[in-house]
C-alpha positions as CSV (number, residue, x, y, z in Angstrom):
1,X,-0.3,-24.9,60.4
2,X,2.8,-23.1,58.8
3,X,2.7,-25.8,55.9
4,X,-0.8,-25.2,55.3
5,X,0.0,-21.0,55.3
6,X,3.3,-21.5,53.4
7,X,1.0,-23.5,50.3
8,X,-1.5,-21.1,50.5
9,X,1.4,-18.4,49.8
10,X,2.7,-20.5,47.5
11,X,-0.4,-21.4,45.3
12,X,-1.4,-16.9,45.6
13,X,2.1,-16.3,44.3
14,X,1.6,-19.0,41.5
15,X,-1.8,-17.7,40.4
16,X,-0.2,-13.7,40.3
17,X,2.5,-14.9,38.1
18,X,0.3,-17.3,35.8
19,X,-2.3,-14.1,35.4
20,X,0.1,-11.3,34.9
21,X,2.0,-13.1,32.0
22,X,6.1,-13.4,31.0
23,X,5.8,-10.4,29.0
24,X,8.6,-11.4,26.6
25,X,6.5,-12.8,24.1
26,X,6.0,-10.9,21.0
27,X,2.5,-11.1,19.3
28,X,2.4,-11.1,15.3
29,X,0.3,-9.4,13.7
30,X,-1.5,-10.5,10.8
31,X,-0.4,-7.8,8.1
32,X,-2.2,-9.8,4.7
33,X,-4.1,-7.8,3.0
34,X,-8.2,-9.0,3.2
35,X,-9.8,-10.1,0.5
36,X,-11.2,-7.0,0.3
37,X,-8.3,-4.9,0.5
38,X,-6.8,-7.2,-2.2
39,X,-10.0,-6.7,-4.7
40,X,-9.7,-2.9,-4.4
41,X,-6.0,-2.8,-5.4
42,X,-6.7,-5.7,-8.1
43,X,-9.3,-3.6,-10.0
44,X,-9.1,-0.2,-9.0
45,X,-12.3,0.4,-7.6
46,X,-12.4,4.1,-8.0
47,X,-15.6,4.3,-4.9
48,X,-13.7,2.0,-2.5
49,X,-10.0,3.6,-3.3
50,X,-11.9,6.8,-2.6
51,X,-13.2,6.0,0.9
52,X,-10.1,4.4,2.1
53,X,-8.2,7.2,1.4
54,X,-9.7,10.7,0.5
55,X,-12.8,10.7,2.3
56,X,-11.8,11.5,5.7
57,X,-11.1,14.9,4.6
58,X,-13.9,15.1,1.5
59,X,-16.5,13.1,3.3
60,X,-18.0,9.8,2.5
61,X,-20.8,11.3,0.5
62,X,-18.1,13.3,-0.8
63,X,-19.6,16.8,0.6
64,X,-19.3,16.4,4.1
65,X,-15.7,16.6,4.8
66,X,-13.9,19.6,5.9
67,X,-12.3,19.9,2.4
68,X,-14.1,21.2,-1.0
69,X,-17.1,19.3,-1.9
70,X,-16.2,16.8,-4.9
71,X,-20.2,15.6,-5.5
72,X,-20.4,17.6,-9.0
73,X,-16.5,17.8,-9.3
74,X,-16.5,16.4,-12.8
75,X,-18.4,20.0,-14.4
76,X,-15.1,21.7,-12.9
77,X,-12.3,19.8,-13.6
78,X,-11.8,16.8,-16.9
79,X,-10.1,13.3,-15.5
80,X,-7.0,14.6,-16.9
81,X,-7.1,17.4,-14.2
82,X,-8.5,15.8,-11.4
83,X,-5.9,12.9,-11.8
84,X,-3.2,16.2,-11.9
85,X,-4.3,17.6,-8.8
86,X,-4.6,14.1,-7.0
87,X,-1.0,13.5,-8.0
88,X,0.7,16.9,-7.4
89,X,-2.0,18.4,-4.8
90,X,-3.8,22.1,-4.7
91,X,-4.6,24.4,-1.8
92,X,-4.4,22.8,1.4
93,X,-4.3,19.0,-0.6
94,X,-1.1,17.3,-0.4
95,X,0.0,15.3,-3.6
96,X,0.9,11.6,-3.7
97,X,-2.0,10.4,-1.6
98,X,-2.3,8.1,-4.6
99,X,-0.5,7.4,-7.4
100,X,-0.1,5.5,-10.4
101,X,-3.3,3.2,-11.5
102,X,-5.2,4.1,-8.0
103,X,-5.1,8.0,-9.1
104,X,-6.0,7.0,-11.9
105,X,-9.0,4.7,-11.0
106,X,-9.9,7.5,-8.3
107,X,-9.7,10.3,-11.2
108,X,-12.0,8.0,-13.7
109,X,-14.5,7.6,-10.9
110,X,-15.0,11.3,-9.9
111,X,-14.8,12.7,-13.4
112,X,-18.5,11.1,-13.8
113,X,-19.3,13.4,-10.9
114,X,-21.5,15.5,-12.6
């Protein structure tokens, strides 16, 4: 009878430690950029650049965010000074959100806001 108990102990114990895991493994993760992710950057998508990083505060639809409303952005301001403000900020806008070719793309894009 205790050798039956003792295996039954011993087969609970083996089943805890097999489900609860080591613990010292590390898992990878996969930090390649989608094909997606790899188009946008490759042509500058002005739209997709947009989305991934300005409309959480401008909105998708680019009027409803929290920020100013950008849907007719292009009467205001020429791609000259829309690129100027995404670079250097204005307000409550931080600059360097993007820079280089993506400002640029994203500049291009809304200018045709109109």
């Amino acid at each position: 009878m205790k050798k039956w108990l003792y295996g039954i102990i011993c087969f609970a114990l083996l089943g805890f430690i097999t489900a609860c895991g080591g613990g010292g493994e590390k898992t990878e993760q996969n930090t390649t950029p989608t094909k997606e992710q790899e188009q946008t950057a490759d042509t500058g998508d002005g739209d997709a650049l947009f989305q991934q990083s300005c409309s959480s505060c401008h909105g998708g639809d680019l009027v409803s965010g929290g920020a100013p409303d950008l849907d007719k952005i292009g009467t205001k301001y020429s791609k000259d000074e829309i690129e100027e403000i995404i670079l250097n900020g204005k307000g409550g806008m931080p600059g360097g959100i993007l820079k280089g070719e993506d400002a640029d793309a994203v500049a291009s894009w809304l200018a045709d806001k109109k």
